[in-house]
Residue frames as qw, qx, qy, qz and C-alpha x, y, z in Angstrom:
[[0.382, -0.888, -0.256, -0.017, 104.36, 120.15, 65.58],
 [0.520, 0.280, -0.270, 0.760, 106.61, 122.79, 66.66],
 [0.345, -0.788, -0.437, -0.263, 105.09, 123.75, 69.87],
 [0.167, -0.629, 0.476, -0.591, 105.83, 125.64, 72.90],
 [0.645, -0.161, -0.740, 0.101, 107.25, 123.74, 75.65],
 [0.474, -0.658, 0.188, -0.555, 106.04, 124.59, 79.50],
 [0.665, -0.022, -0.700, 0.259, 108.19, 122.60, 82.21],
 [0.518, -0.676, 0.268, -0.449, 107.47, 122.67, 85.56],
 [0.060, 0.361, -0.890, 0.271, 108.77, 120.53, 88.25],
 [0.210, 0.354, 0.864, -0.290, 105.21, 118.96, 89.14],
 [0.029, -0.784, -0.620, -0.017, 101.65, 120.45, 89.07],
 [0.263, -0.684, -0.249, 0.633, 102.33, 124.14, 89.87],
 [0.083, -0.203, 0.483, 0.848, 103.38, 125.46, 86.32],
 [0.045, 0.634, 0.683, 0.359, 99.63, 124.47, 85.13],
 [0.075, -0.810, -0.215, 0.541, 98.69, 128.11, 87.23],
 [0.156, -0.576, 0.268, 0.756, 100.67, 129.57, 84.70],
 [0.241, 0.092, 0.827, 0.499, 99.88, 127.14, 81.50],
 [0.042, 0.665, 0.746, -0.005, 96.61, 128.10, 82.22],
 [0.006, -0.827, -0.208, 0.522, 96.82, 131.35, 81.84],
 [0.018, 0.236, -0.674, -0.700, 99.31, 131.43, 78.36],
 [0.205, 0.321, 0.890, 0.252, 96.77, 129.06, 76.90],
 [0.236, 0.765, 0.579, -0.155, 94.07, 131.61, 77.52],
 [0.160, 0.863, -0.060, -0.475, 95.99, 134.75, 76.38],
 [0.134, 0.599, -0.619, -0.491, 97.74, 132.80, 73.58],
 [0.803, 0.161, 0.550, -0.164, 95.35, 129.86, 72.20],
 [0.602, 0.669, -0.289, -0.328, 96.53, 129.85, 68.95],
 [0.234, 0.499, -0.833, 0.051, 99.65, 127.45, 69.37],
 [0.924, -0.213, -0.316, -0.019, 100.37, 124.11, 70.52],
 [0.421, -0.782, 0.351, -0.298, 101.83, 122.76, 73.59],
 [0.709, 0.084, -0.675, 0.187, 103.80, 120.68, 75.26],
 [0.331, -0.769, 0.328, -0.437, 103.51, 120.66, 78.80],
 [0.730, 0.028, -0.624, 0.278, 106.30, 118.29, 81.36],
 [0.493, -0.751, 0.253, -0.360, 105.84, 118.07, 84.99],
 [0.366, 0.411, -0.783, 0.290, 108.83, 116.13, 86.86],
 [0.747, -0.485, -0.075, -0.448, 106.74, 114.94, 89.46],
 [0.874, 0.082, -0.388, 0.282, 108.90, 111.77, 89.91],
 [0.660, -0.052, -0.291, 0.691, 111.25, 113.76, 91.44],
 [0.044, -0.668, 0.024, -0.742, 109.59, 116.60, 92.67],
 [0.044, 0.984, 0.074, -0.154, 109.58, 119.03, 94.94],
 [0.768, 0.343, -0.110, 0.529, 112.52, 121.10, 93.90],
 [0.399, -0.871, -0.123, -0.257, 112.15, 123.58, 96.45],
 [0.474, -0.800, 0.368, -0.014, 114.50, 122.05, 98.73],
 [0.801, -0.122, 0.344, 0.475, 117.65, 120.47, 96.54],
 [0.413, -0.499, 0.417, 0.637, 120.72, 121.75, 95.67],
 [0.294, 0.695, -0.336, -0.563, 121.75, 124.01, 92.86],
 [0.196, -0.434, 0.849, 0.227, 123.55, 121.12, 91.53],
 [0.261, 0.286, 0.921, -0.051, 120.56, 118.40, 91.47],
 [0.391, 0.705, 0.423, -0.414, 117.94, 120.98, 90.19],
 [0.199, 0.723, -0.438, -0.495, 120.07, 122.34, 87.33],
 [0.040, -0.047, 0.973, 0.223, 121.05, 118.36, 86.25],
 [0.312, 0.279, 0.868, -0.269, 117.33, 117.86, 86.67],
 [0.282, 0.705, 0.244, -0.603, 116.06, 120.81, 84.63],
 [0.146, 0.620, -0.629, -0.445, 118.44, 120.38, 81.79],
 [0.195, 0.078, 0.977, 0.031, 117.18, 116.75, 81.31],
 [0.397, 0.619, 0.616, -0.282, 113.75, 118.12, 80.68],
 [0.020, -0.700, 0.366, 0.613, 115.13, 121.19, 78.83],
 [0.084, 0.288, -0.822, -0.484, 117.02, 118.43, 76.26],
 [0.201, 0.370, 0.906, 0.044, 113.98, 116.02, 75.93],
 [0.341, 0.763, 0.488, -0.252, 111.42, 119.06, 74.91],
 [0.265, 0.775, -0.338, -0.463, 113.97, 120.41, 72.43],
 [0.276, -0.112, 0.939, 0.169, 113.37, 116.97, 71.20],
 [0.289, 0.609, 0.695, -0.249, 109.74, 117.34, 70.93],
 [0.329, 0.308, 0.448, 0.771, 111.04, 120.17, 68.50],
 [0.086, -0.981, -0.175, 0.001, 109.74, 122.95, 70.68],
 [0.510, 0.378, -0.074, 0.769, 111.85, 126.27, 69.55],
 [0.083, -0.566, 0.253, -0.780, 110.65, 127.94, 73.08],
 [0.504, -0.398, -0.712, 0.286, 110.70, 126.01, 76.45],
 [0.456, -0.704, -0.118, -0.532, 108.96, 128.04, 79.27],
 [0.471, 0.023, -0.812, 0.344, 110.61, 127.36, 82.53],
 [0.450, -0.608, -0.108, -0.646, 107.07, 128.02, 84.45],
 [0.805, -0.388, -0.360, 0.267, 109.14, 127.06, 87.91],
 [0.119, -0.945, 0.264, -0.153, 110.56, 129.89, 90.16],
 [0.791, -0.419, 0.434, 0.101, 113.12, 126.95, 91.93],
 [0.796, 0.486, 0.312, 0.183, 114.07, 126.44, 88.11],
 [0.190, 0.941, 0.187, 0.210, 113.77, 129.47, 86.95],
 [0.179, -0.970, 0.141, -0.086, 116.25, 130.86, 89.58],
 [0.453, -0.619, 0.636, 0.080, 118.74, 128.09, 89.93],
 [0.724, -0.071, 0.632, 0.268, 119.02, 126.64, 86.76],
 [0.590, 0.804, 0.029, 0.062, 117.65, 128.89, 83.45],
 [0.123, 0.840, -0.484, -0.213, 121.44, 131.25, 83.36],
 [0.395, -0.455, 0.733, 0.315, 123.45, 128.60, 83.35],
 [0.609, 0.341, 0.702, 0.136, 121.18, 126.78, 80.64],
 [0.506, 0.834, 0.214, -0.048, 121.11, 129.83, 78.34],
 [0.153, 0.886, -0.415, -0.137, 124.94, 130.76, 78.39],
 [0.412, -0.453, 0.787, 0.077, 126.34, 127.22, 78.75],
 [0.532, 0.245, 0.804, -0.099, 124.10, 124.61, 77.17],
 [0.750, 0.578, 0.290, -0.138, 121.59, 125.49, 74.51],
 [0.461, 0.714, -0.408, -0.335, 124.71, 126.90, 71.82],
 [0.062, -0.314, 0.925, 0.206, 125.40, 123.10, 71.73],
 [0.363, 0.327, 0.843, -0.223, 121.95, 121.53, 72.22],
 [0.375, 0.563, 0.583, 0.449, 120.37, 123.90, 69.71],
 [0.240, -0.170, -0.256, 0.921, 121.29, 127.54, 69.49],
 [0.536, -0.094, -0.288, -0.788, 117.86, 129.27, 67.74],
 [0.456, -0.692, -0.514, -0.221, 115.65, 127.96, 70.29],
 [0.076, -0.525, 0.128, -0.838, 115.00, 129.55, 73.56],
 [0.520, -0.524, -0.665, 0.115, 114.25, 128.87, 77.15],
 [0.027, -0.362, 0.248, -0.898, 113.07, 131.58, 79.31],
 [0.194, -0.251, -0.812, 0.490, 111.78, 131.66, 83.14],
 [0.294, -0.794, -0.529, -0.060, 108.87, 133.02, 85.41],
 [0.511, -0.552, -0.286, 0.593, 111.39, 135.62, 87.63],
 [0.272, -0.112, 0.179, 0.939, 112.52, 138.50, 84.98],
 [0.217, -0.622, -0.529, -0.535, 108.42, 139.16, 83.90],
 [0.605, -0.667, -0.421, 0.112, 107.63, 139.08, 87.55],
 [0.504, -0.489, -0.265, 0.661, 110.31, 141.41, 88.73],
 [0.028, 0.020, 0.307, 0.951, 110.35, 144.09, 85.83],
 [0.396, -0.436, -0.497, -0.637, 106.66, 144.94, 86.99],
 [0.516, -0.499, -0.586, 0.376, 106.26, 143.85, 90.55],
 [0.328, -0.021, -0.162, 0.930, 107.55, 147.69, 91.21],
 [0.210, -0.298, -0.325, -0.872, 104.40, 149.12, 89.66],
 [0.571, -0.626, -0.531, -0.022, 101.76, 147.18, 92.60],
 [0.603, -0.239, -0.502, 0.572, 103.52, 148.84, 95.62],
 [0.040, -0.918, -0.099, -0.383, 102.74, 152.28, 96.73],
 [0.557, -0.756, 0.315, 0.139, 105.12, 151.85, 100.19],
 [0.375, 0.676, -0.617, 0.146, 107.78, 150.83, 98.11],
 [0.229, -0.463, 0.821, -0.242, 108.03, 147.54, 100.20],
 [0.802, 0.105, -0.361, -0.465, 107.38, 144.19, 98.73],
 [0.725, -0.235, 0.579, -0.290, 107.08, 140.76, 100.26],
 [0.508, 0.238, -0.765, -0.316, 108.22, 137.53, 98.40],
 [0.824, -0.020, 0.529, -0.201, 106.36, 133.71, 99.71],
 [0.582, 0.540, -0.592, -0.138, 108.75, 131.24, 97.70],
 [0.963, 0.004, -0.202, 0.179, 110.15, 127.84, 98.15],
 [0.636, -0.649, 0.080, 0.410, 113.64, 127.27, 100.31],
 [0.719, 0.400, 0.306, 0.479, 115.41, 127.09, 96.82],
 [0.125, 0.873, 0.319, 0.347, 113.63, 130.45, 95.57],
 [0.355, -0.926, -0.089, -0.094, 114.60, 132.06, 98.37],
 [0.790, -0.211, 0.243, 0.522, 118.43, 130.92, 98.86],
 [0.607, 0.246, 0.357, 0.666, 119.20, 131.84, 95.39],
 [0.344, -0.408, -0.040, 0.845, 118.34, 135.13, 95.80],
 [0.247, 0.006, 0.467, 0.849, 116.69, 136.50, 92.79],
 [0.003, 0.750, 0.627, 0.212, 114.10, 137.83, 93.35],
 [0.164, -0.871, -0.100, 0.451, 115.76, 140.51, 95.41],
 [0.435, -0.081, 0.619, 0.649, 118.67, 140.47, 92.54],
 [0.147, 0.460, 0.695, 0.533, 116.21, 141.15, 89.77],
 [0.068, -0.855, -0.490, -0.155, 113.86, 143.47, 91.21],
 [0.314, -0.847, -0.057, 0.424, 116.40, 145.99, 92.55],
 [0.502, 0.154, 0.517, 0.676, 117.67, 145.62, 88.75],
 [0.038, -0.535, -0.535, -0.653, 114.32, 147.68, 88.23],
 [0.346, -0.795, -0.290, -0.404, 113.66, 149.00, 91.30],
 [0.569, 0.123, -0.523, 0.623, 116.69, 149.75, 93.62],
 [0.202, -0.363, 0.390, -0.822, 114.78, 152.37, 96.30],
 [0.709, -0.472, -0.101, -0.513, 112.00, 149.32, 97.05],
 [0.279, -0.452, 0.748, -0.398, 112.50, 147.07, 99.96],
 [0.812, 0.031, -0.438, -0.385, 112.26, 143.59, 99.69],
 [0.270, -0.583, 0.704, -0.302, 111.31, 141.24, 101.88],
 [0.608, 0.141, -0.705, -0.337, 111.51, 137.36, 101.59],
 [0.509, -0.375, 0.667, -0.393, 109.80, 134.29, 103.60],
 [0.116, 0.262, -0.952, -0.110, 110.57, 130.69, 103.27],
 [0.680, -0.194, 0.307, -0.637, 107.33, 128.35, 103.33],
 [0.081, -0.225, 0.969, 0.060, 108.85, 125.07, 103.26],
 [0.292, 0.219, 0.880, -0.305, 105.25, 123.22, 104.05],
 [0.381, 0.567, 0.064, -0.728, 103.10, 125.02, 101.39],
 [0.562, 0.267, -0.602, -0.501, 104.13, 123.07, 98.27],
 [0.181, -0.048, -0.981, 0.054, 103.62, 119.29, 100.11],
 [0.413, 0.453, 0.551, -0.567, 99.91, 120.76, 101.31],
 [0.647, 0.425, -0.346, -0.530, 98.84, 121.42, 97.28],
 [0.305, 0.222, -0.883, -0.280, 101.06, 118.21, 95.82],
 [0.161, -0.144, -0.958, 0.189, 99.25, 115.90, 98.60],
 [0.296, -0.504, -0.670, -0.457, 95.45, 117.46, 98.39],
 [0.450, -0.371, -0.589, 0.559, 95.84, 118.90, 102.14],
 [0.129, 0.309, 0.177, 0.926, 95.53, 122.42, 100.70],
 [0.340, -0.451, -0.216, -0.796, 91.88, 122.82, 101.82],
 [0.659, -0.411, -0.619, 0.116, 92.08, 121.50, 105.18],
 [0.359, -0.932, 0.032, -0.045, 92.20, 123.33, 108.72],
 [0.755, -0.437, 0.207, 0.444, 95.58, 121.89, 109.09],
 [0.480, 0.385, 0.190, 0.765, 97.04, 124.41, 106.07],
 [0.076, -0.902, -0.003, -0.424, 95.84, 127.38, 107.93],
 [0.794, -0.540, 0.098, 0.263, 98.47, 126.44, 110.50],
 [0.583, -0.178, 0.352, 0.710, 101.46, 126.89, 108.60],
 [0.132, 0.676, 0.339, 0.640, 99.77, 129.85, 106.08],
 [0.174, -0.937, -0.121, -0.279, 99.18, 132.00, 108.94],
 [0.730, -0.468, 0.124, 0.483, 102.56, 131.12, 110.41],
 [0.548, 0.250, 0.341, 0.722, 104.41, 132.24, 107.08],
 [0.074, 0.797, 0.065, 0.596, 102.23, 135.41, 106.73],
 [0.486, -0.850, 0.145, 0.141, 102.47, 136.35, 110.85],
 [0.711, -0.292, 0.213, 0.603, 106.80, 135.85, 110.07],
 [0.411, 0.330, 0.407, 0.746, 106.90, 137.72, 107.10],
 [0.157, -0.837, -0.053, -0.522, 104.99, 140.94, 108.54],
 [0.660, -0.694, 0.005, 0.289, 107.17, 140.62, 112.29],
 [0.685, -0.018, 0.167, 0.709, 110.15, 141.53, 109.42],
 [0.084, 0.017, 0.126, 0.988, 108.51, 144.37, 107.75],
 [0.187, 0.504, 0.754, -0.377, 104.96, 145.37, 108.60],
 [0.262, 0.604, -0.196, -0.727, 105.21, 148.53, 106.01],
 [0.316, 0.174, 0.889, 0.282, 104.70, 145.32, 103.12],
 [0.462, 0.387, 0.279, -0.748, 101.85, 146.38, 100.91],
 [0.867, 0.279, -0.281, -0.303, 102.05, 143.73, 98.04],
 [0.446, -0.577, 0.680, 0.077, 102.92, 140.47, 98.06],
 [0.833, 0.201, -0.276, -0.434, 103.92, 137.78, 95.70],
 [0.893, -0.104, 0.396, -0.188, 103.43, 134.50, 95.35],
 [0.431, 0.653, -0.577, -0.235, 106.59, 133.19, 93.59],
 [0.344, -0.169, 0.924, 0.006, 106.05, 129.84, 93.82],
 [0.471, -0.130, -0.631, -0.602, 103.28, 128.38, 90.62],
 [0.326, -0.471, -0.816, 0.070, 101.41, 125.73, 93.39],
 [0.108, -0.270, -0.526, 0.799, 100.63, 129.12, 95.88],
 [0.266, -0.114, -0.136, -0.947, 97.79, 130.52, 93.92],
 [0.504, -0.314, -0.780, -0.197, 96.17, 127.51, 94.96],
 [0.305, -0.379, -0.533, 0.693, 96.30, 128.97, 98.77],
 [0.015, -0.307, -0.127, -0.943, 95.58, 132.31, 97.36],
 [0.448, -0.663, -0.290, -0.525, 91.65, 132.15, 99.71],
 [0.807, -0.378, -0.344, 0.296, 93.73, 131.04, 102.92],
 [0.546, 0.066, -0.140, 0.823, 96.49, 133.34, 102.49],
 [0.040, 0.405, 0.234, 0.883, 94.08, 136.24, 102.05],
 [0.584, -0.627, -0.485, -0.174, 92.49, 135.42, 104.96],
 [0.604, -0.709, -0.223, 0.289, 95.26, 136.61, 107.19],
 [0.568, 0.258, 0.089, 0.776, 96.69, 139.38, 105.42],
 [0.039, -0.516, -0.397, 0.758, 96.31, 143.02, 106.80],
 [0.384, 0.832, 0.387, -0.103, 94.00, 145.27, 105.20],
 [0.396, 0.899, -0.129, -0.139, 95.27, 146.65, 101.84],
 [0.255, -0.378, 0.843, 0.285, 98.21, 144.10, 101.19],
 [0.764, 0.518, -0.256, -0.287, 97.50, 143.13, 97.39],
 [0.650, -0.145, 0.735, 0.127, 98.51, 139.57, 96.70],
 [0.285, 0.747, -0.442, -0.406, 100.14, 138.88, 93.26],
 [0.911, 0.231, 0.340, 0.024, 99.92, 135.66, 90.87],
 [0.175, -0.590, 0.508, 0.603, 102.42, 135.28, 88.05],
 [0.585, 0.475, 0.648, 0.107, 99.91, 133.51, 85.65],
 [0.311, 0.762, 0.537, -0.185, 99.17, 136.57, 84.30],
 [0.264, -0.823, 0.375, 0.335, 102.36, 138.54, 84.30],
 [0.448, -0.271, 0.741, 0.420, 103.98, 135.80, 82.50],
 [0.502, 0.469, 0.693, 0.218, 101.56, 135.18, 80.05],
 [0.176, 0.930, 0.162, -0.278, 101.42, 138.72, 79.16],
 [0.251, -0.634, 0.616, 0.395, 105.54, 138.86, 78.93],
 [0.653, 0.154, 0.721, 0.173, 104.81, 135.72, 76.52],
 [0.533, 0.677, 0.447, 0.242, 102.71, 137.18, 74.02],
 [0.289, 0.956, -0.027, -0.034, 104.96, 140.19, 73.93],
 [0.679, -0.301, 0.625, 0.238, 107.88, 138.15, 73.82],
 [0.607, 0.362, 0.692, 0.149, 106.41, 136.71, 70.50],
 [0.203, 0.909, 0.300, -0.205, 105.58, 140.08, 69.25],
 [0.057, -0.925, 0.290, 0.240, 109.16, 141.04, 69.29],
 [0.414, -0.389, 0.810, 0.144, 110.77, 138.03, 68.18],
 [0.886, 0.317, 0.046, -0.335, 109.26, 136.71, 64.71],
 [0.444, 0.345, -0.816, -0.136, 112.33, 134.63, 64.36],
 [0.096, -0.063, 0.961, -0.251, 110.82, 132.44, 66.85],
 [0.647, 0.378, 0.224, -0.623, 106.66, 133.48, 66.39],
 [0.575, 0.514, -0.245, -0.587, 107.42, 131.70, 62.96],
 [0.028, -0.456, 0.865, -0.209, 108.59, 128.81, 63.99],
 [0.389, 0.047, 0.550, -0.737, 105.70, 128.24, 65.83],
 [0.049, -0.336, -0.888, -0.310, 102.89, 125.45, 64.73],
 [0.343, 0.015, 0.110, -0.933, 99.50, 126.95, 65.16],
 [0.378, -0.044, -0.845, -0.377, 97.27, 124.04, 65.45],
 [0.376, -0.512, 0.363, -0.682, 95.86, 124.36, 69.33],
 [0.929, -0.159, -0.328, 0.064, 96.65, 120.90, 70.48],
 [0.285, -0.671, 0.547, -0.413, 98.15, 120.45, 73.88],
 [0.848, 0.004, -0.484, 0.216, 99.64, 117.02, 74.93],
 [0.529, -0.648, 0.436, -0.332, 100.99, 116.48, 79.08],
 [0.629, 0.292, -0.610, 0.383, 103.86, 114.41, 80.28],
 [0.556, -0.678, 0.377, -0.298, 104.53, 113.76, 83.83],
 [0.404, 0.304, -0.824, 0.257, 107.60, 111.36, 84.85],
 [0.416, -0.081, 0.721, -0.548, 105.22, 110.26, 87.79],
 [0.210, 0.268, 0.921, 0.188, 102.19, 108.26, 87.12],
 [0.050, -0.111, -0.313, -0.942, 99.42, 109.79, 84.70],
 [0.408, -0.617, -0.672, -0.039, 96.38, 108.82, 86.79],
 [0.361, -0.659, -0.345, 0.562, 97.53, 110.76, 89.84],
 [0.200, -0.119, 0.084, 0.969, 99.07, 113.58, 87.47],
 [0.144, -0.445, -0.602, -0.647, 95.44, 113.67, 85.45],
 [0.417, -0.660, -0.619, -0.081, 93.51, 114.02, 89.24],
 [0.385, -0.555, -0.180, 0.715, 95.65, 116.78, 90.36],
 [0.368, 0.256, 0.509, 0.734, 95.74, 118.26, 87.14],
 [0.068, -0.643, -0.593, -0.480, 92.30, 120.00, 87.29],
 [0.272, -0.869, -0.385, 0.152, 92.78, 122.05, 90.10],
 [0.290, -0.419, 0.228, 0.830, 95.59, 123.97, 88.20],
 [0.108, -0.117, 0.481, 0.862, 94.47, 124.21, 84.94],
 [0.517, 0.309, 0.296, -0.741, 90.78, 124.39, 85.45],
 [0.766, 0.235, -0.160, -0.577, 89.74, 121.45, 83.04],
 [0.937, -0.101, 0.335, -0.020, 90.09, 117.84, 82.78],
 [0.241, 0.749, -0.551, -0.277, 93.44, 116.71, 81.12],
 [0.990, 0.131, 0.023, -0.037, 94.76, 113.38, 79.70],
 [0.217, -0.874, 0.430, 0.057, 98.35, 112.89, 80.44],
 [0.807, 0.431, -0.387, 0.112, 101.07, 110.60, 78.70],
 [0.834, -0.447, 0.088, 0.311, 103.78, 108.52, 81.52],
 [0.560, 0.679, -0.383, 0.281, 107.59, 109.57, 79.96],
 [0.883, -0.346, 0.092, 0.303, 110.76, 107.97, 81.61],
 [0.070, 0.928, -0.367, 0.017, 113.97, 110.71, 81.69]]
C-alpha cells in the first residue's frame, strides 16, 4: 500500500475523511486520530507541532506519499514549519498539506457583505490564520473570529445533543454577532463543529450561511491530484481504509460513526 494518510488530533478529521472518501474512493487510506492526547485546541505551539510531527513521521512510515493534516489547530500551528523544516530530511517527494489554504482561497466567494465569521478552537484562533490566509485572497473582506473553548469537549464526550450544548452554542454565536452583526457566512473551522451544525443553526440570524470544510477540502484534494501526477502515481488504488487511534479502539470505534457515517474497526498504535 501506498495510501493517503488523514491525521487528525481525535475524531473530528473523520467530517472531512468522510467526505475525500466519497469524492475520491478510488485510493486507500490511512486514517490516525491522537486521541490519547487530544484536544489540541488549547496547547502551545510548541506541544502541538512536537505532537503533529510524531504522527507526520509514523504515517510516512506507513509509506503514505501524501499526509492530510484534516486539523485546523494542526493545520495552523504546525503544517509550515513541517513542510520547510522537516520533510527534506524525513522524506522530500512526499507531501503534507492542511484544511486552512482550501478553506480560505474560496471562503470569499459565500459572502455577499464582504464580512465573514470564523468558530475555531483557542489554538485556531491565536495563530491567526485564518485572517492571514483569507486576506491573502481577499483583503477588502472583514473577518471576524470567536473562540469556543467548550464545543470540542461537548462532541469528544457525547454531550453534543444535550440541552446543556445549547448553552455555550448560543453563547459563542450571541458573542460573535455583538462584534460584527453585518456577518453573513460563517465557518466552522474546527472538523468536530459540523457535528453542532443543527444547534448552531438554530440561533443564527436569518440569511447567515454556515460553511463545512468536508467538502472544500475534498474538492482541493482531487484537484490537488489532478495537478500533481508525481504524487497521483504513487498512489495505491485498492479502496481499503485501515484507523489508528493512540487512545483505546473500542471508544475510538463508538465515536467513530457519528463522523464518518458508518461503522469502523480501529487498530490501538503507541507513538
Amino acid at each position: 500500500m501506498s495510501p493517503i494518510g488523514i491525521f487528525d488530533s481525535g475524531y473530528g478529521g473523520l467530517t472531512v475523511f468522510k467526505e475525500i472518501v466519497q469524492t475520491l474512493p478510488q485510493y486507500d487510506y490511512i486514517y490516525l486520530g491522537d486521541n490519547g492526547r487530544a484536544p489540541y485546541g488549547t496547547r502551545s505551539y510548541e506541544t502541538v507541532y512536537k505532537y503533529t510531527l510524531q504522527c507526520v513521521e509514523w504515517l510516512l512510515k506507513k509509506n503514505c506519499p501524501l499526509i492530510i493534516l484534516a486539523c485546523n489547530t494542526a493545520s495552523a500551528k504546525a503544517l509550515r514549519t513541517i513542510q520547510q523544516n522537516d520533510l527534506e530530511h524525513l522524506d522530500p517527494k512526499a507531501r503534507v498539506l492542511g484544511v486552512i489554504r482550501p478553506t480560505t482561497e474560496i471562503i470569499g466567494q459565500y459572502t455577499k457583505s464582504r464580512n465573514i465569521g470564523i468558530l475555531a478552537t483557542n489554538g485556531t484562533v491565536q495563530s491567526n490564520s485564518y485572517v492571514i490566509e483569507i486576506q491573502k485572497f481577499y483583503p477588502e473582506v472583514t473577518i471576524t473570529q470567536e473562540a469556543c473553548p467548550m464545543w470540542v469537549p461537548l462532541v469528544e464526550n457525547n454531550e453534543y445533543l444535550n440541552e446543556g450544548a445549547d448553552y455555550f452554542i448560543k453563547k459563542n454565536i450571541d458573542n460573535i454577532f455583538s462584534k460584527n452583526k453585518n456577518i453573513d457566512t460563517l465557518l466552522l473551522a474546527c472538523t468536530h463543529y459540523p457535528l453542532l451544525k443543527e444547534k448552531i443553526q438554530k440561533y443564527l440570524p436569518t440569511g447567515v450561511q454556515l460553511i463545512s470544510q468536508g467538502e472544500i477540502v475534498a474538492a482541493s484534494l482531487k484537484d490537488y491530484l489532478g495537478r500533481h501526477p508525481e504524487i497521483e502515481q504513487r498512489l495505491t488504488h485498492n479502496k481499503l481504509l485501515e484507523f489508528y487511534t493512540t487512545d483505546s479502539s473500542e471508544d475510538f470505534d463508538n465515536h467513530a460513526k457519528s463522523f464518518f457515517g458508518q461503522a469502523i474497526s480501529s487498530k490501538h498504535l503507541d507513538l
